[in-house]
C-alpha positions in Angstrom: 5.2 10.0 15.0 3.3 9.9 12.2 1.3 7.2 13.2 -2.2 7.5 10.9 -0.1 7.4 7.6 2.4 4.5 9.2 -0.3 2.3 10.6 -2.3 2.7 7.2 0.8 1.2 5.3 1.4 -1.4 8.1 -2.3 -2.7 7.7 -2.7 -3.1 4.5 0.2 -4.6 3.6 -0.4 -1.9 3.9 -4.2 -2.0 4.7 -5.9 1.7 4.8 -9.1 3.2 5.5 -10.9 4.2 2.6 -13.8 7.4 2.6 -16.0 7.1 -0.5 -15.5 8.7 -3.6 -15.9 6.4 -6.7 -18.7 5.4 -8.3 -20.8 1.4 -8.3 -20.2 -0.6 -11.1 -22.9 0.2 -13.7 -24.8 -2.8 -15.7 -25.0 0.2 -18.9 -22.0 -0.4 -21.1 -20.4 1.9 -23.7 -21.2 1.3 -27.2 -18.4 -0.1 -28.4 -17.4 -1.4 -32.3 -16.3 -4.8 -32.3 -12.2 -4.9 -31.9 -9.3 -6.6 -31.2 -6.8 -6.3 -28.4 -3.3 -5.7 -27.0 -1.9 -8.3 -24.6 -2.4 -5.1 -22.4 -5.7 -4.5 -23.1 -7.6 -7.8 -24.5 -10.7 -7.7 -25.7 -13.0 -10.4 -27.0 -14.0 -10.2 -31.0 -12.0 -8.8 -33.9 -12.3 -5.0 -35.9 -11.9 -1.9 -34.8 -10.1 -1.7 -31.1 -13.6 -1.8 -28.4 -11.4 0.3 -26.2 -11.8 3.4 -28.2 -14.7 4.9 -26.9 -13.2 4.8 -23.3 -10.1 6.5 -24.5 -11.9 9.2 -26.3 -14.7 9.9 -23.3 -14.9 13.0 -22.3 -14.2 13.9 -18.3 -16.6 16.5 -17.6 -14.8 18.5 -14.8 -16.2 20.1 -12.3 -14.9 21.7 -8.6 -14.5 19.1 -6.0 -16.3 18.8 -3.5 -14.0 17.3 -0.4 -12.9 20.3 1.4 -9.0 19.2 1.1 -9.6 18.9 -2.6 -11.6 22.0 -2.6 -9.7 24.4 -0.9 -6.6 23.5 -3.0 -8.8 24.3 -6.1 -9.0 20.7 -7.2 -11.1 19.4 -10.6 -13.0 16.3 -9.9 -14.3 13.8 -12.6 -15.4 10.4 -12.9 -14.3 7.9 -15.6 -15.4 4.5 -17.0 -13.7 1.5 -17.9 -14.3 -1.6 -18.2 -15.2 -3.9 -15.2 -13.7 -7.4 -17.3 -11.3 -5.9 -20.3 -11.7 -9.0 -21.8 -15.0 -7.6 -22.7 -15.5 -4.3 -23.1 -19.1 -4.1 -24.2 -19.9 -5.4 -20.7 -20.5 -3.9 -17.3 -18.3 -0.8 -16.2 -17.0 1.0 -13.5 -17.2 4.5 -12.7 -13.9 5.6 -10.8 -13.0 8.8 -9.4 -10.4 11.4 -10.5 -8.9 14.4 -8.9 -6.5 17.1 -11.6 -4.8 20.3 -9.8 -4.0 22.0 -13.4 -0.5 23.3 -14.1 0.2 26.8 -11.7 1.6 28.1 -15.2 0.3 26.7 -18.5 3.7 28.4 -20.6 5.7 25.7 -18.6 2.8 22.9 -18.9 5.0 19.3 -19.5 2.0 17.2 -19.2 0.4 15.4 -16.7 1.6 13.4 -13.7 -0.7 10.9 -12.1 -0.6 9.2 -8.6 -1.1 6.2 -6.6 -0.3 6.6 -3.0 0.0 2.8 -2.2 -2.3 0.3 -0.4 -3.7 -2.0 -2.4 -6.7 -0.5 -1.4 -5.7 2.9 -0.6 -7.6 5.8 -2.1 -5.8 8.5 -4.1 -7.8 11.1 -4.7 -6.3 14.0 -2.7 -2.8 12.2 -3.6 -2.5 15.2 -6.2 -2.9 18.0 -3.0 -0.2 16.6 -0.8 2.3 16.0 -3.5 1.8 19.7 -4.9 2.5 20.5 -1.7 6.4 18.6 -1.4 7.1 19.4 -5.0 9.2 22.7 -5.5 7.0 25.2 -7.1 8.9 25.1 -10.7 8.3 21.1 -10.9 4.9 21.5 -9.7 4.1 24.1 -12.3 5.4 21.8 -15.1 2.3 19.5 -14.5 -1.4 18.8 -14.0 -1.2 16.6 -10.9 -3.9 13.9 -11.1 -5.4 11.6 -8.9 -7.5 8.6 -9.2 -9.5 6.2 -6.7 -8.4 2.8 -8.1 -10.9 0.4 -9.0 -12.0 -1.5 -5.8 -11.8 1.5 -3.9 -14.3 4.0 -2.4 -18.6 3.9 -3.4 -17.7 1.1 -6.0 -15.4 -1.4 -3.9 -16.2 -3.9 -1.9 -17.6 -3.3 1.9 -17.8 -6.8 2.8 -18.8 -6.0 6.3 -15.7 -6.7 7.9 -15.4 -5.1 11.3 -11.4 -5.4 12.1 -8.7 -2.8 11.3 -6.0 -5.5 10.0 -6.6 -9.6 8.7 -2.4 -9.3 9.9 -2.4 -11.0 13.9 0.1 -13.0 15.5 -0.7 -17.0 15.4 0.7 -16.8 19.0 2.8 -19.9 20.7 0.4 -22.3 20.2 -1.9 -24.7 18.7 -5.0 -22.4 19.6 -3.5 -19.3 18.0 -3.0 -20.9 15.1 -6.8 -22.0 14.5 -8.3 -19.1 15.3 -5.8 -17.1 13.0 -7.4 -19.7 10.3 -10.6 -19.2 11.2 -10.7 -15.4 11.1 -8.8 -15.1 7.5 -11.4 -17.5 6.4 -14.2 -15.7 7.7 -13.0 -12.7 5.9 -12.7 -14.4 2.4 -16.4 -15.8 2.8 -17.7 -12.4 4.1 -16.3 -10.9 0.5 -17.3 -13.8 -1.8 -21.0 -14.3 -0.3 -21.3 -10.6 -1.5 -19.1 -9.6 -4.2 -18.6 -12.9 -6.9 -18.9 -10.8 -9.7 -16.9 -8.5 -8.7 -13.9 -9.3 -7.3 -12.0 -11.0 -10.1 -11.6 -8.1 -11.9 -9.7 -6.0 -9.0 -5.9 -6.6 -9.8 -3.2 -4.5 -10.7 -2.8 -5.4 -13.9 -6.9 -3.9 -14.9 -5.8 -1.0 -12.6 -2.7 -0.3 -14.6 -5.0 -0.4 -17.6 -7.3 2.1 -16.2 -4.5 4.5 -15.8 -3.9 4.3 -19.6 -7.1 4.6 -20.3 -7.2 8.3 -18.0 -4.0 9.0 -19.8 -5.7 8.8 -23.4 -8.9 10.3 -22.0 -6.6 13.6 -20.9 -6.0 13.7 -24.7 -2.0 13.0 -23.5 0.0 10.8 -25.7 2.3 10.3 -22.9 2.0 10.0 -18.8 4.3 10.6 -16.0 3.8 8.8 -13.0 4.6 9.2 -9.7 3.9 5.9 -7.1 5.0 4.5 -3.6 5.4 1.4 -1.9 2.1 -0.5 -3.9 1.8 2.0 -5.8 5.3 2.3 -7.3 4.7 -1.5 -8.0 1.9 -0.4 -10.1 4.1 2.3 -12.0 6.5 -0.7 -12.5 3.4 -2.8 -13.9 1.9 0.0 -15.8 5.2 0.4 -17.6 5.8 -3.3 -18.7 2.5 -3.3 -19.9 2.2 0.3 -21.6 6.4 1.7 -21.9 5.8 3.5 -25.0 3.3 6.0 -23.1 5.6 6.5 -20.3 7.2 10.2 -19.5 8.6 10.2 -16.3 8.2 7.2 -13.6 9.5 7.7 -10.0 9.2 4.4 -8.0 8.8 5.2 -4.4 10.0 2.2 -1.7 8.0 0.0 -4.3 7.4 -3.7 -3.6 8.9 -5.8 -5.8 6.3 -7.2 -8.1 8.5 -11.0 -8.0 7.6 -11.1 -4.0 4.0 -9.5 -4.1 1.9 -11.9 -2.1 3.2 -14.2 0.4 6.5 -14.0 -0.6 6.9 -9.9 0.6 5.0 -10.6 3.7 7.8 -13.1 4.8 10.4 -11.0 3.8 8.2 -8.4 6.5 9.1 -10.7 9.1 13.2 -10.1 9.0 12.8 -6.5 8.4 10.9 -6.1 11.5 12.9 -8.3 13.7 15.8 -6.1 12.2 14.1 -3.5 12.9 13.7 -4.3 16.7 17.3 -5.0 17.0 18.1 -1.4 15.7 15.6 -0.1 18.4 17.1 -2.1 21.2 20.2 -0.6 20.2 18.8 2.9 20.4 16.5 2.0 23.8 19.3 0.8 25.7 21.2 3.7 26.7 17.7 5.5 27.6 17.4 2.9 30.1 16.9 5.7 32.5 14.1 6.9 30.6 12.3 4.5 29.8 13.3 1.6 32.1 13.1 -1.1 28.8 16.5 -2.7 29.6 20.2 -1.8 30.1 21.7 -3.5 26.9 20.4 -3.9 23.1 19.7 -8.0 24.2 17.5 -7.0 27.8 15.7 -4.5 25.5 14.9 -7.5 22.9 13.7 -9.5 26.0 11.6 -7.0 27.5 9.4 -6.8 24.5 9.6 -11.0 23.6 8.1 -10.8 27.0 5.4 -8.6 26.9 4.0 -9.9 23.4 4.2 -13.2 25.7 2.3 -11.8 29.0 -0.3 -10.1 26.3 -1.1 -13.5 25.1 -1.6 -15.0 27.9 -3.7 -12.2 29.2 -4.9 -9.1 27.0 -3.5 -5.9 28.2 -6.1 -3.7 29.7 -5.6 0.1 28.8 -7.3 3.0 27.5 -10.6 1.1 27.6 -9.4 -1.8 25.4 -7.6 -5.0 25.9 -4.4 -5.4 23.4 -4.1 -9.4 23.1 -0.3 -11.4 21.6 -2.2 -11.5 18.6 -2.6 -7.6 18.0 0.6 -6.6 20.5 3.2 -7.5 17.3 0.8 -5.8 14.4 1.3 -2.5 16.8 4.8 -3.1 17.6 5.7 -3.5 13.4 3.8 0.2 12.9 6.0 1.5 15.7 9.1 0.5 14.7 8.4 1.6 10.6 10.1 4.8 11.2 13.6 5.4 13.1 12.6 8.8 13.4 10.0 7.4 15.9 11.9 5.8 18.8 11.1 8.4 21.8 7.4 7.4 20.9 7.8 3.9 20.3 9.6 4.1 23.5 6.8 5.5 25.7 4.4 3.7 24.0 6.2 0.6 25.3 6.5 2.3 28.7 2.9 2.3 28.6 1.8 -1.2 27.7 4.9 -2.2 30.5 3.2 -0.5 33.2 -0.8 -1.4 32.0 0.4 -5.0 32.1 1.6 -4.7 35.3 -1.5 -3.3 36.9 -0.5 0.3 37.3 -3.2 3.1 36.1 -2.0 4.2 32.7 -3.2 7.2 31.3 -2.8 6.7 27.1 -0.7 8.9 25.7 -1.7 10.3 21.8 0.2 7.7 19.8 -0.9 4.4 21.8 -4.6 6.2 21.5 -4.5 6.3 17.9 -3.0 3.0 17.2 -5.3 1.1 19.6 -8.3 2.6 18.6 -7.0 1.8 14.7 -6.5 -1.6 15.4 -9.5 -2.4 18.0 -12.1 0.4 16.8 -11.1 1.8 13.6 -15.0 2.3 12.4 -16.5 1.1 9.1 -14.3 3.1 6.4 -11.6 0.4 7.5 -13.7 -1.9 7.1 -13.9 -1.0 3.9 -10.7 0.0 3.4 -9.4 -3.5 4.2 -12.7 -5.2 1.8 -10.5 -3.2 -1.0 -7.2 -4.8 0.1 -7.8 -8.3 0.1 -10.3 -7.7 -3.0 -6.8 -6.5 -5.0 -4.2 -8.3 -3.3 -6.5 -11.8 -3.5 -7.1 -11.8 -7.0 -3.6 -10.6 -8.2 -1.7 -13.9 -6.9 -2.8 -17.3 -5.7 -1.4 -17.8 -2.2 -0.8 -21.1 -0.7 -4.1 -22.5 0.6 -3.6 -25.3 3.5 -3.6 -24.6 6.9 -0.4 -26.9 7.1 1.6 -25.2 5.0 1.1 -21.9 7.1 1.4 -23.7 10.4 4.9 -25.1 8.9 6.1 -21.8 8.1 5.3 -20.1 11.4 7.2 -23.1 13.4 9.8 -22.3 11.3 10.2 -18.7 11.5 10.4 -19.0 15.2 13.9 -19.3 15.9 15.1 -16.4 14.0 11.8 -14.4 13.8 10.6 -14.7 17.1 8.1 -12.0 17.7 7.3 -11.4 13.7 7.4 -14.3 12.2 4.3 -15.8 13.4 2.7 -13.1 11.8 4.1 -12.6 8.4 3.9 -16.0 8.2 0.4 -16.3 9.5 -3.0 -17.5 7.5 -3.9 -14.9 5.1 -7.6 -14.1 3.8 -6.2 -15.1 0.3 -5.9 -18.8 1.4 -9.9 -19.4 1.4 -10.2 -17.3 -1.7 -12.5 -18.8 -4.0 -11.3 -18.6 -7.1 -7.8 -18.4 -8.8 -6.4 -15.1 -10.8 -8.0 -14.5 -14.0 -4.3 -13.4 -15.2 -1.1 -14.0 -14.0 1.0 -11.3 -12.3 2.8 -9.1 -14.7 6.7 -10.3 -15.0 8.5 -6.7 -14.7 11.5 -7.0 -16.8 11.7 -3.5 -19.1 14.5 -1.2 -19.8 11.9 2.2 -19.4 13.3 4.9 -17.2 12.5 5.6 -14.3 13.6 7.3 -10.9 13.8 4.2 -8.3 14.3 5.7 -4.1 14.2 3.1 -1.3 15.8 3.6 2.0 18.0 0.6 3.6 15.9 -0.3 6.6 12.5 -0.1 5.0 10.1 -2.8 6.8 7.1 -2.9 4.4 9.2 -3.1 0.9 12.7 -4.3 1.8 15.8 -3.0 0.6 16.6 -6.5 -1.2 13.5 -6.6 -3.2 14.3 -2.8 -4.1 18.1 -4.6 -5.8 15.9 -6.4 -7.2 13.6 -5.1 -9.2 16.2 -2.8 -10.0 18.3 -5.1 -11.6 15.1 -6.4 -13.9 15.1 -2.4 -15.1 18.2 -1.4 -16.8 17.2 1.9 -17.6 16.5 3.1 -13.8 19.0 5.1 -11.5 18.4 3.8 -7.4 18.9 6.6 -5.1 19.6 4.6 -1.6 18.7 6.3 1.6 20.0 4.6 4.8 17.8 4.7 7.6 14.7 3.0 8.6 11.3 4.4 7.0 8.9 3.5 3.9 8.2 5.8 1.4 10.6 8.7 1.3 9.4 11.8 -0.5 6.3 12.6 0.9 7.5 11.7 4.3 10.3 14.3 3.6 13.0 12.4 5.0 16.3 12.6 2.8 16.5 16.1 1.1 18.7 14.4 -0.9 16.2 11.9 -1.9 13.5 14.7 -2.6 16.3 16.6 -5.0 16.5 14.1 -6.5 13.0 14.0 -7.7 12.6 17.0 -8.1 15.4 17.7 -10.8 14.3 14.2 -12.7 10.7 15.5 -12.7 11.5 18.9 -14.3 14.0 18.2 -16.7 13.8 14.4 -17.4 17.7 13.9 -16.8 18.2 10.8 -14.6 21.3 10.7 -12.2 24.7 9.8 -14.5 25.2 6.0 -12.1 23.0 4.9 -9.0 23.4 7.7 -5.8 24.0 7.0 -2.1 22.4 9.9 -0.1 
């Protein structure tokens, strides 16, 4: 079980930890000439384009110093752009960048950056562990970069939040409910009372700007880009707003821009409780194993009724005390992966015989996930500052505690252990101001490389038909089975093929493929 890369995906929306890298926002701006702008990249007088000098900066390069980075013979740099593109003369940001240069220069293409997903998550030493998947004649036809997205790392927010996840169940009842309100709006004021200035400016769309402007300051005419889940969003985005400097775009498990928000945490809800159902139907005929239940439905009960006993007292094990508000967050990371059932079985074994008194001696997987949702340290706290910072400021999310209380009582009947979480008070509801831009509408006939697998709980399959259907030029490769993100996970070969023949010679499939 992979269960530090599936929890950080679960969290933040995925929700991950985040370990410095980028640099604060600096009051010193660029000379710039005055300009006018693109709809992609608006500036605020007329002349000559005030964007210039960012595109032509020079990166200076140097050997990175994080020993993952290092040891793969990584280049580190740092860029600038703008903090408000609406004016460019202003203050700036200072983000990191990774490059592993081309194996081969005679078979150089061009360059391929990354974004590994989140929002929030940092993707620097993205470059290192896709070299790694990529056969060695696709890896050699690129410089792999990476980039810590604005928002993330030295120059995001660290609004001093202590929790792994804002996601928690609003339980059964009234009480539940409140205190699921009160937390998400203790976590919006922690980040406002700190970061006014910032925050506004953290959305995808500026981030999809940045990557053009890293594009033009490689000296590249063109980009290839390679995303998942968020982050293939943001290849979708960054190709709506920029499709003539598009090479090659693979979309990873991406969320569908149309649902980002509210919208693709409710659709969470279904997948999960799907999800379960598939597990019950695995768990049952292990009964002997693992003592869950003898059909797919006493499976299904068993686990309504522990998220039930956990509420009405917290599960004591391992040194921490798992509540009905956590017990679901953990259950959703378990079941991401269908790979994962043994260990999603055990660790339900575990929580079984902790709430029925026994001694219970954690095994490595409930270890981890406990200690990542109950003590996951201060980089998560930062880590999840960067989430909502992005995610908040990309799309207005309903803000009364009615409408949030309606939509859990609702979800109950046919999402009974997930709904009253994906449907729960986000952070986003106390946000203090509106987005400075609408979300970007993706609707482009740029191609691209789409994979998603059918079970997928984070980015669901139907958001995946659907965004497909708003870019004509893609090819879907559909994976069946249960997991989000596909390539680096290595789960289809098929899938990964797939990816790597589009990468090296630019030929999508002939019609949409069925691995």
């Amino acid at each position: 079980m992979k269960t530090a890369p599936a929890l950080a995906t679960a969290l933040a929306l995925s929700a991950a930890t985040v370990l410095t890298a980028a640099v604060p926002a600096s009051s010193a701006p660029f000379a710039a000439p005055a300009s006018s702008a693109s709809s992609a990249a608006p500036a605020s007088s007329a002349g000559a384009d005030q964007l210039e000098p960012y595109r032509r900066q020079p990166l200076a390069w140097s050997a990175c110093q994080e020993p993952q980075l290092a040891a793969a013979g990584a280049e580190c740099a740092s860029l600038t752009v703008p903090l408000d593109y609406r004016e460019p003369r202003g203050r700036t940001l200072s983000l990191a960048v990774s490059r592993i240069r081309s194996a081969d220069p005679a078979k150089r293409r061009g360059v391929l950056q990354t974004n590994p997903g989140g929002p929030g998550d940092r993707g620097l030493d993205m470059p290192v562990a896709l070299r790694e998947q990529l056969a060695p004649g696709t890896a050699a036809a690129y410089d792999i970069v990476g980039m810590d997205p604005r928002g993330v790392g030295a120059g995001g927010p660290d609004c001093g939040l202590t929790r792994g996840t804002w996601l928690r169940s609003a339980g059964s009842g009234r009480a539940g409910f409140e205190q699921a309100w009160r937390l998400a709006k203790a976590d919006a004021d922690a980040c406002w009372n700190k970061y006014p200035d910032l925050l506004p400016h953290l959305t995808t769309r500026n981030t999809a700007r940045d990557v053009d402007v890293l594009r033009a300051a490689l000296g590249e005419q063109r980009t290839s880009f390679f995303g998942q889940s968020y982050g293939a969003m943001l290849g979708a985005v960054y190709a709506q707003l920029f499709p003539q400097r598009v090479d090659r775009l693979v979309l990873d498990s991406a969320l569908d821009p149309a649902r980002y928000g509210m919208g693709a945490f409710q659709d969470m809800a279904g997948a999960n409780e799907r999800a379960l159902d598939d597990f019950a139907a695995w768990a049952a005929p292990q009964d002997g194993a693992y003592h869950l239940g003898a059909t797919p439905a006493a499976v299904r009960a068993t686990v309504e009724q522990l998220a039930r006993r956990a509420e009405a007292a917290p599960i004591a094990v391992d040194g921490f005390r798992l509540d009905g508000a956590l017990l679901p967050v953990l259950l959703a990371v378990c079941l991401s992966d269908d790979r994962d059932g043994a260990l999603c079985a055990d660790v339900l074994r575990q929580l079984l015989d902790a709430a029925d008194g026994r001694p219970v001696q954690a095994g490595p997987a409930l270890h981890q996930l406990l200690t990542m949702l109950l003590a996951p340290g201060p980089e998560a706290g930062a880590g999840l500052s960067s989430t909502l910072g992005i995610l908040c400021d990309d799309v207005a999310m309903p803000r009364s505690a009615p409408w949030y209380r309606d939509a859990v009582e609702r979800s109950r009947a046919a999402e009974p252990v997930f709904g009253p979480v994906y449907n729960a008070p986000v952070p986003c509801a106390a946000w203090r101001s509106a987005p400075l831009e609408p979300p970007v509408e993706v609707r482009n006939a740029v191609p691209a490389l789409q994979l998603h697998a059918t079970g997928d709980t984070h980015a669901t399959y139907r958001g995946a038909l659907a965004l497909h259907s708003r870019l004509p030029g893609s090819r879907l490769v559909t994976v069946p089975g249960r997991v989000h993100t596909l390539y680096l996970n290595a789960y289809s070969p098929c899938a990964n093929a797939a990816v790597d023949a589009y990468l090296s010679t630019g030929a999508l499939p002939d019609a949409d493929t069925a691995c």
